[in-house]
C-alpha angles and dihedrals in degrees: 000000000000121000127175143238095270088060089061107044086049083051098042079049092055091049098051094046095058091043089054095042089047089056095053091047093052088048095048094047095053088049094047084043093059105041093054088055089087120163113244114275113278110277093036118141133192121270140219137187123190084355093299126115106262110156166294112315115200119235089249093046094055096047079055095061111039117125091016117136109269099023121108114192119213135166094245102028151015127224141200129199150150110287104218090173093059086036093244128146121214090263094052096049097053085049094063090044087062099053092050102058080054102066090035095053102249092124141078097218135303123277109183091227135115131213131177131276103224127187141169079000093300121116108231115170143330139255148181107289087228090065104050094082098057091043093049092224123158126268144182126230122190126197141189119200105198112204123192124231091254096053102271129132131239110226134178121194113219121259104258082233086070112119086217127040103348122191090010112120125252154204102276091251124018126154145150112259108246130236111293094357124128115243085247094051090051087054097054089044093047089043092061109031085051103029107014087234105147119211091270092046090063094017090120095056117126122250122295104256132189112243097179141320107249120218104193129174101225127186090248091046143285124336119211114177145158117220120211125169142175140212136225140150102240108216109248086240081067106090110184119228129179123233117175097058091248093114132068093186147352119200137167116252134196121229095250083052088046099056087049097055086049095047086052091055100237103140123082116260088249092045098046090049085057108044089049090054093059097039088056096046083048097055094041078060100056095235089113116050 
């Protein structure tokens, strides 16, 4: 077959274009990366849980506990443990602890919902969601970019009741990963619970990969978490619907209307890292020209 020469300057275009494209979203992940590698808030120690290294606790959270069952003050450390004096299990202990920074205003609300204390890679105990960020302690976030057949992304903008980043767009399906649940298994909850998508709607999503571990310094305290995502072409027969409440709107981009929405700054630090991450694997891939 003959082209002409106008086939290949719009190709040679094309080409320029996505190599260009591919160069600023390289620069603008490593900046976002490293502003969100913060060091923990001034007065932070180091904290342990069942004699294992957990986290980051705040000034103000340490002053709180002090002299509650289970918590030993140093000057270099703080450290959680079962009270068997007081006859309370781990569990019981961080539960009380909870509770505490609550009354005394180290929270951002109160969630009812528990996540695990990990440390040294082991999981420990659990504890209210609420009270991870002022102990520093590590999470797990899981996201879905939902791509359409014809190249567009699926996007969903935060409720404005939301305690962090209301009314900022989002990643389609992003979540914390709950207490004793597989990463998998987060990602299903949070699909459907954020977007209705049931397991065969997103069945054929790619694995669910690390992009980096975030250290961020936050007003309620320290966030460490990992990010993990994962990837899938959603049918055009799949329409997503929120249904938590956690979501105003969900809508379909382009990728000029993407980069727009990034440049703007809309996203949420977390989302746009990983939506970058995913715009640049796809066009290293050749599925966006």
């Amino acid at each position: 077959m003959c082209v002409g020469p106008s086939f290949h300057y719009n190709y040679y275009m094309k080409d320029a274009s996505a190599r260009n494209m591919t160069a600023a979203i390289s620069v603008r992940y490593q900046q976002l990366a490293k502003r969100i590698q913060q060091l923990p808030p001034a007065g932070s120690r180091p904290l342990t849980v069942a004699g294992r290294v957990s986290g980051w606790i705040t000034a103000q959270a340490t002053t709180h506990l002090n002299g509650q069952p289970g918590v030993h003050i140093e000057d270099e450390a703080v450290h959680i443990t079962a009270a068997p004096r007081q006859r309370l299990p781990l569990n019981a202990v961080l539960a009380q602890l909870a509770v505490s920074l609550k009354d005394t205003g180290c929270l951002r609300g109160w969630r009812n919902e528990l996540l695990d204390v990990i440390g040294e890679g082991r999981r420990l105990a659990v504890i209210e969601r609420a009270a991870v960020r002022p102990l520093g302690l590590l999470t797990k976030a899981v996201h879905l970019n939902a791509w359409s057949p014809d190249g567009r992304l699926w996007v969903a903008r935060r409720a404005l009741s939301k305690s962090t980043d209301p009314g900022m767009w989002d990643t389609l399906v992003g979540g914390l990963a709950g207490a004793g649940e597989t990463l998998d298994v987060s990602l299903l909850r949070e699909s459907n619970e954020e977007a209705g998508l049931s397991a065969s709607d997103i069945e054929a999503r790619s694995p669910l990969r690390i992009i980096l571990r975030m250290h961020r310094r936050l007003p309620e305290g320290y966030q460490v978490e990992d990010v993990l995502v994962s990837d899938c072409v959603l049918a055009e027969s799949v329409q997503p619907k929120n249904l938590d409440g956690e979501v105003s709107d969900i809508k379909l981009v382009t990728v000029d209307e993407l980069w727009s929405m990034v440049e703007a700054g809309e996203f949420t630090r977390e989302a746009e890292l990983v939506i970058l991450e995913s715009l640049k694997k796809r066009m290293d891939a050749g599925h966006i020209l």
